[in-house]
Residue, then its C-alpha position, 0 to 999 in steps of 0.5 A: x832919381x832911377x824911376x824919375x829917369x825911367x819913367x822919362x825913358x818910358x815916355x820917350x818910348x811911347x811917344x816914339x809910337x805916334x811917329x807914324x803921325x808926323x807928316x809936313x805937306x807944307x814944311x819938307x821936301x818928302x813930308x811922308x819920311x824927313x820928318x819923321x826919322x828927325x823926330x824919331x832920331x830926335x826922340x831915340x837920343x833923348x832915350x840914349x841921354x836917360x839910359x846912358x844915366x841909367x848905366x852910371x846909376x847901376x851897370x848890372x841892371x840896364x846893361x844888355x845882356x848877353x843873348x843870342x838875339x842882342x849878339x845876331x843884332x850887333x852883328x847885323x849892325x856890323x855887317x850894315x857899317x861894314x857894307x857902309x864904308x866898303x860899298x861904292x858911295x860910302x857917304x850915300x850909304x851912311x845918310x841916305x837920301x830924303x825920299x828913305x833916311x835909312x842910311x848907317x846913322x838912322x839904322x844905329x839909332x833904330x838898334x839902339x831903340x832895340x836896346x833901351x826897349x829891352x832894358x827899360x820895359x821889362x815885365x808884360x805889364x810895362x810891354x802891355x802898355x806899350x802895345x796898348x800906346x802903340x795900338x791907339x796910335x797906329x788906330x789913327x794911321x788906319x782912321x786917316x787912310x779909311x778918310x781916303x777911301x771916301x776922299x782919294x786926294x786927301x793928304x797927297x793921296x793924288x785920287x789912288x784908290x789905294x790908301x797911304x795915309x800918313x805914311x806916304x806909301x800904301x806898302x808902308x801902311x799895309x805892312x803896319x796894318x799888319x803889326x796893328x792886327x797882331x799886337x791887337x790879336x795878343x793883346x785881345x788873347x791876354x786881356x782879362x777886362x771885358x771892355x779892354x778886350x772890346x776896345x782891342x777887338x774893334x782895334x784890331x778890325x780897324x787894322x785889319x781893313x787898313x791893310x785890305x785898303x792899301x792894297x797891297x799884295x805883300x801885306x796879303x800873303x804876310x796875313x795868310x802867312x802869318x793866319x796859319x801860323x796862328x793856327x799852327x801854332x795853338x794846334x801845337x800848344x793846346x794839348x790839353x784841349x781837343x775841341x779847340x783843336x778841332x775847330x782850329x783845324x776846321x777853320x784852316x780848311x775853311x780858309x783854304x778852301x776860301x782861298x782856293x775858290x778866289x783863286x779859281x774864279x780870281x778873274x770875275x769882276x767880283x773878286x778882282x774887285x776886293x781891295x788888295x785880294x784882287x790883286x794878290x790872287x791875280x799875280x801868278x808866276x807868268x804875270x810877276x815874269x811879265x813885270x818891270x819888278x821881276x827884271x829889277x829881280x834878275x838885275x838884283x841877282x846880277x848886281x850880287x854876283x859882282x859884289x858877292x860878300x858885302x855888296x854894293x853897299x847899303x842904299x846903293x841898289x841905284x848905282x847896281x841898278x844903273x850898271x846892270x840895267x836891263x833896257x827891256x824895263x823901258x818897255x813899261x815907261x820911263x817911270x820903270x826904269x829908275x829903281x833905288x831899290x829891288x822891292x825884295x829885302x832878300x835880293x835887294x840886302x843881297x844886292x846892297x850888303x851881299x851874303x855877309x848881310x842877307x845872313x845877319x838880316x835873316x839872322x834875325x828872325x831866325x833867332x828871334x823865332x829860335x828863343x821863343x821855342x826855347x822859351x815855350x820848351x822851358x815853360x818860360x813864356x806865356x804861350x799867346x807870346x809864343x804863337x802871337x810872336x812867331x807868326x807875327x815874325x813870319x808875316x812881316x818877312x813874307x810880305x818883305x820879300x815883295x817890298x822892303x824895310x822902311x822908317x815905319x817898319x824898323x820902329x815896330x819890327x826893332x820893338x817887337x824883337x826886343x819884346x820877344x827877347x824880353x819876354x821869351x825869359x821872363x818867365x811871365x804867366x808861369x808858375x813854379x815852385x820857388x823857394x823862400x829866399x835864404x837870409x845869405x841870398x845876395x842882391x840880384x843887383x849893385x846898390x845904385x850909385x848917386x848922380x848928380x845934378x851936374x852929371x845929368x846936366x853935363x849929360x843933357x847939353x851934349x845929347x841936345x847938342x847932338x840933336x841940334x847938330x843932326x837934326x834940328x839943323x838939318x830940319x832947317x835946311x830942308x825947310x830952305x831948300x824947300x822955300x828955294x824950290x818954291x822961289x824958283x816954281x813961281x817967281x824965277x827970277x828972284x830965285x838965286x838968293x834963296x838957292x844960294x841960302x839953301x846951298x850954305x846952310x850946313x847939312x849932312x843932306x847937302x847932296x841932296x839938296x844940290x840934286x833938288x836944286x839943280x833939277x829944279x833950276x834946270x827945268x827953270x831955265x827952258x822956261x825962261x825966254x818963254x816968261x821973258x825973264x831978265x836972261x842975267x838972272x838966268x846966267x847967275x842961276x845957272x852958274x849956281x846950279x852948275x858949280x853945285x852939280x859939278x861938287x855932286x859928280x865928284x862926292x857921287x862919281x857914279x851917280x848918273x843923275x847928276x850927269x844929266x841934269x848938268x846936261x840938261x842945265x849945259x843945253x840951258x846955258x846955250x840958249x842963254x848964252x850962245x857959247x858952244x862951249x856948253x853944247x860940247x859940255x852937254x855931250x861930255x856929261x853925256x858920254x860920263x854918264x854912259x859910263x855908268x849906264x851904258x844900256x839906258x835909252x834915255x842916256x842914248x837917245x839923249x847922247x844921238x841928239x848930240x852927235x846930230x846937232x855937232x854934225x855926227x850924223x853916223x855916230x847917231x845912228x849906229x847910237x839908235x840902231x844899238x838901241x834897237x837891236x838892245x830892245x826891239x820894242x821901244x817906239x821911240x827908238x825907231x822914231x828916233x832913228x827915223x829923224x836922224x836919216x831923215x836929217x842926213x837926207x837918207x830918205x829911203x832909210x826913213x821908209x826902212x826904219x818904219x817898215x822895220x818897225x811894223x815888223x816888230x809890231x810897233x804901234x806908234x802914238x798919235x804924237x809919234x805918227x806925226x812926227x813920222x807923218x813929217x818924215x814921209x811928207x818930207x821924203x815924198x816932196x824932195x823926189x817930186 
């Protein structure tokens, strides 16, 4: 019965190597992430079933053990839960959203996979066919994003020339790209069979230009990092082979050397051509300053020194973010201003789960790195583990400094500690003298104890009942929400059935839904006069999406996205209705979600508009001069500005504003300039 249960566990675990596949353009919201953490969740508590069998059948042999890696972990965990329950949105920390999933309940069961990988694979063998699975599965990720390079629009890649195969996001894919070419390195170094090592040679090429395809710098300098590391590392290993040495040595220079010529001539056609190097040659110091990033960084920074033990909170860097906010990011669009995250795992965990966290989280590969030494000093590793092992660790904390941990990443980052802890005492590839056992030797282990039938039936039902509960109905209801959303894109006015189905079906996720819902049936309803809609249908969707808006605000008080989207949907119900009730509805949410934000442009420019349509014509423009003296480089604040003299009929302040702006080097759109053009005329006919 044992080996029956292992060999489950063990197929469990290579299944969980072709998550990264599992993508549902036409199912999920997020096709790139909700599927795959259900699935993987799904696979994890299936494995948690057969090892928790395992346990009864013989504690000794599958109970963690006692090392310091298993214990940097388990505080990791600890300080992530803590964090969880003591941050600002405890809820939004525990399950996160749709667009990441990465909140307390997935990361349990990522270090519980950590936990079962460590028991049920044990000698180089079992974790050599498991790198094997997991390279073969990680080869198609590649493939499919090399079919993106010919066709840029396939798979939602929307015509980017960097690739994101089925995992949504080039960063992702770079940051796989990278474990791949790693594991094919070990893999290739420890392989005796000639066409084995030809299969994992081509492997670990096609991994390799996967990470040079998606473009991404941190990826770069996680290769660079994680090269000479190599290199390093059999300089110090191979003792006993100079010539080796020497051509290891050669090879460092000649990299270097190659590195400093693409920097050097990093601004030629040629060179800031080359997918992802390019790019990581052309960031210097003064270009990442000029960055909506490195602003997110400074905000980062900002946002830990007001929580500076266990942080705002996992997955809470939004709410920091919109506190702190900085208005110089509006200098780089709309679309830079609205950060869930610091793209730094160091500040971002510094931010999120303070000093507590950045310690465990470094803790980590600290650790890792320390048992792998000490099992190279002990003569207790093969020493292709020892270097292989280190430098992938090295690369992949490297290339996180510029992006961050993901459902991906933590599957091969969680299997690969715990192949290190595994076989950093394994004493694999090693040989020593060993005496004969004595007929007193005792067991290593308790004889198994019988389980029966009813045990693992009983075991079973509630591991599927869990599965059911956490993530079979939460698939459903995100495949109705879905549906909703697709009701109220093409047909409106047959929209509030399905939006009131999506809204009742039971989901951890149901501020997520509510969020998508009420920004979809707010955008809706502008359109409705427009497509000459039944204008009660109109009034029963708004009704439904405010009632939900309404219970976000008070499950999320500081997130500010609800405020505006019940704003946008109070100017909707105006128009529907006529009541000037939702008018002053509109300035309310307005003025609570300043209180949360009280420097975002898009709050202010929002909230002037207000105060101009109730006749508060000075409050709008002490609202927009503010914004200029915030950021004086923002068109549209001067524009803006400009309106509203225009509408208390201060025509020389019209001619003031624009002038100002030329000052600043203003330079207005086409669309700006003549809304402006408008002002001018305006103020040139009222004197004649």
């Amino acid at each position: 019965m044992k080996q029956k249960i292992i060999k489950v566990a063990k197929f469990l675990i290579y299944l969980s190597f072709f998550v990264p596949l599992v993508v549902m353009p036409s199912s999920f919201i997020f096709p790139f992430i909700v599927p795959k953490i259900l699935v993987f969740r799904s696979l994890v508590t299936l494995m948690m079933a057969c090892y928790l069998i395992l346990l009864i059948i013989n504690w000794n042999e599958f109970k963690p053990r006692f090392s310091a890696l298993n214990v940097v972990l388990a505080l990791f965990l600890a300080s992530f839960t803590a964090s969880t329950f003591i941050g600002v949105d405890p809820y939004h920390s525990f399950w996160d959203n749709h667009e990441r999933m990465l909140g307390l309940f997935t990361i349990f069961h990522y270090v519980a996979y950590y936990f079962i990988c460590s028991a049920v694979l044990k000698d180089w063998s079992e974790w050599k066919r498991a790198l094997r699975v997991f390279l073969l599965a990680g080869t198609a990720v590649m493939l499919i994003g090399f079919i993106q390079v010919s066709n840029p629009n396939f798979l939602l890649n929307q015509g980017s020339y960097r690739v994101a195969s089925t995992l949504g996001n080039p960063i992702y894919v770079g940051g796989y790209g990278l474990f791949l070419f790693f594991t094919a390195f070990l893999l290739y170094m420890r392989e005796n069979d000639k066409v084995w090592k030809w299969v994992i040679a081509i492997l670990g090429l096609v991994a390799l230009l996967g990470t040079f395809f998606s473009g991404t710098r941190g990826s770069m300098l996680g290769l660079a990092a994680g090269l000479g590391i190599l290199i390093l590392g059999y300089v110090v290993v191979l003792k006993d082979k100079p010539g080796t040495r020497k051509i290891l040595v050669g090879v460092a220079v000649f990299g270097i050397a190659m590195v400093s010529l693409l920097y050097f001539f990093r601004q030629t056609s040629f060179v800031s051509k080359i997918p992802a190097l390019g790019r990581a040659v052309n960031t210097t110091y003064t270009v990442l300053k000029g960055t909506a990033r490195w602003i997110t960084w400074e905000v980062a920074i900002k946002s830990w020194g007001q929580r500076p033990v266990f942080g705002w909170g996992p997955n809470n860097f939004f709410y920091a973010f919109n506190s702190n906010y900085d208005p110089r990011s509006l200098n780089f669009g709309y679309g830079e201003t609205w950060f869930d995250n610091a793209h730094n795992i160091i500040l971002n965990t510094l931010a999120v789960q303070g000093a507590v966290g950045i310690i465990f989280y470094l803790g980590l590969f600290v650790v890792a790195i320390w048992i792998i030494i000490a099992g190279y000093r002990k003569r207790s590793t093969n020493i292709h583990v020892v270097v292989v092992g280190l430098a992938f660790l090295v690369a992949h904390l490297i290339q996180n400094v510029t992006v961050f941990e993901n459902p991906t990443s933590y599957l091969y980052f969680m299997f690969w500690l715990a192949m290190m802890s595994r076989l950093s005492n394994s004493d694999d590839g090693v040989v020593k003298n060993i005496q004969p056992p004595s007929s007193n030797t005792k067991l290593q282990f308790a004889p198994d104890k019988r389980v029966s039938f009813g045990l693992i039936s009983t075991v079973g039902i509630i591991f599927f009942l869990f599965i059911f509960i956490f993530e079979i109905q939460p698939a459903r209801a995100n495949m109705k929400t879905l549906n909703a959303l697709k009701i109220l894109s093409y047909q409106p006015q047959y929209g509030a059935q399905a939006v009131r189905d999506a809204l009742a079906f039971n989901s951890p996720h149901i501020d997520d839904i509510r969020g998508d819902l009420g920004r979809t049936v707010a955008q809706t309803l502008s359109r409705f006069d427009s497509q000459n809609a039944d204008k009660q249908k109109g009034v029963e969707l708004f009704n439904i999406a405010q009632e939900a808006l309404v219970l976000n605000t008070r499950l999320h008080p500081l997130d500010i996205r609800n405020y505006l989207t019940l704003a946008q949907l109070n100017q909707s119900g105006y128009m529907l209705t006529g009541n000037s009730k939702y008018i002053m509805d509109y300035g309310n949410n307005l003025e609570d979600a300043l209180k949360y934000s009280p420097r975002r442009q898009q709050i202010l420019y929002n909230l002037a508009n207000f105060k101009l349509q109730i006749g508060q014509s000075d409050e709008a423009i002490k609202i927009l001069e503010g914004t200029i003296n915030d950021n004086p480089k923002i068109s549209e604040s001067y524009w803006r500005l400009a309106y509203a003299y225009h509408l208390a009929g201060k025509k020389d302040k019209v001619k003031e504003v624009i002038a100002l702006a030329g000052k600043n080097g203003i330079v207005f759109n086409e669309s700006e300039l003549g809304i402006i053009n408008q002002f001018l005329a305006a103020s040139s006919t009222a004197k004649k």
